[in-house]
C-alpha positions in Angstrom: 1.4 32.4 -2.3 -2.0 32.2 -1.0 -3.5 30.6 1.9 -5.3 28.1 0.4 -2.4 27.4 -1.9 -0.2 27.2 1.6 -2.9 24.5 2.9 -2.8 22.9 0.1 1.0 22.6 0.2 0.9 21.1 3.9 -2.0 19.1 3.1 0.2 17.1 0.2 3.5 17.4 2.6 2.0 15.5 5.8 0.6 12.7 3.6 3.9 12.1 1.8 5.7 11.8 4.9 3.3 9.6 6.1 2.7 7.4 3.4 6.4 7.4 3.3 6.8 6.2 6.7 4.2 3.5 6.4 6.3 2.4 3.3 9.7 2.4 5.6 7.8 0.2 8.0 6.5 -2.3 5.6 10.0 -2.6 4.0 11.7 -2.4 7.2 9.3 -5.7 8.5 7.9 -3.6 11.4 4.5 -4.5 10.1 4.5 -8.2 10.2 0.9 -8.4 12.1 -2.0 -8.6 9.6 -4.1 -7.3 11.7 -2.3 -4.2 11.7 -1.9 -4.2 7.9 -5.8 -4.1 8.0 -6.0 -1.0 10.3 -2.8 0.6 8.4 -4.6 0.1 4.9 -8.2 1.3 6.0 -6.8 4.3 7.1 -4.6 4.9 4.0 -8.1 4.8 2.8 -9.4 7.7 5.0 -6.6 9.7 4.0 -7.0 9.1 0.0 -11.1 10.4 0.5 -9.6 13.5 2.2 -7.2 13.7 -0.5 -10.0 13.2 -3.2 -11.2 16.8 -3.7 -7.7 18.1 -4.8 -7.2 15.2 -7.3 -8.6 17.7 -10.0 -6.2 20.4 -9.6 -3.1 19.4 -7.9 -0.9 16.8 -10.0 1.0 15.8 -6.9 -2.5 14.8 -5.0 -3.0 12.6 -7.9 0.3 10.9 -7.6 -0.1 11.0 -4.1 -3.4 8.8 -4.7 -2.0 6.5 -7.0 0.9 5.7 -4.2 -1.4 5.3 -1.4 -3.6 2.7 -3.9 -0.3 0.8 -4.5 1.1 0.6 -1.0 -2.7 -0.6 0.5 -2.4 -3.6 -2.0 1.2 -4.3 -0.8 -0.4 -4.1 2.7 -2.7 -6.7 2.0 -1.0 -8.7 0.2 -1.1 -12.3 1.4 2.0 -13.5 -0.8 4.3 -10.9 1.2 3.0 -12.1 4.5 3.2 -15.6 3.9 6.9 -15.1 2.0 8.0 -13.0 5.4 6.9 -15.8 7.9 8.9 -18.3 8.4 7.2 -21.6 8.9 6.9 -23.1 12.2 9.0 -26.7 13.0 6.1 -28.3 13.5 5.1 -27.9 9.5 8.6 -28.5 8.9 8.8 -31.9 10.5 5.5 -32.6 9.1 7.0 -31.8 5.7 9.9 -33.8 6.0 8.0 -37.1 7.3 5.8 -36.9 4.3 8.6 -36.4 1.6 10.9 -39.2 3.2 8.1 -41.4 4.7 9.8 -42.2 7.5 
């Protein structure tokens, strides 16, 4: 095995495990701030230009690509947040008094 085959190799290894961890996070709920989502997704973004050049001729950096595009939409999506929040009393008592018009 070469060198640059070898730096290739850890190049596609330490992106896995970190997109993997960002994944573990998101489905864990660590990262409930949407703030952070934004930073988390714009350097998911970094990461997928470095990746960019060995797209052509490593399979697994294409696959890796195609992850890291579908875990910054899940990142940002807006749905997820809102479904993971609950909603605050206030909005819940609002709620009720309009339904029941009391």
């Amino acid at each position: 095995m070469s060198a640059e085959t070898n730096i290739y190799e850890n190049v596609i290894k330490y992106f896995e495990a970190e997109f993997g961890e960002v994944k573990r996070k998101l489905e864990e709920g660590d990262l409930d701030d949407f703030k952070e989502r934004v930073v988390v997704s714009q350097k998911i973004t970094e990461a997928l230009h470095l990746l960019s050049p060995y797209v052509r001729t490593e399979w697994r950096a294409r696959q890796l690509v195609k992850d890291g595009e579908k875990l910054k939409k899940e990142l940002l999506s807006v749905r997820d947040m809102i479904r993971q929040k609950p909603l605050p009393v206030f909005v819940i008592c609002f709620a009720t008094k309009l339904v029941c018009g009391s």
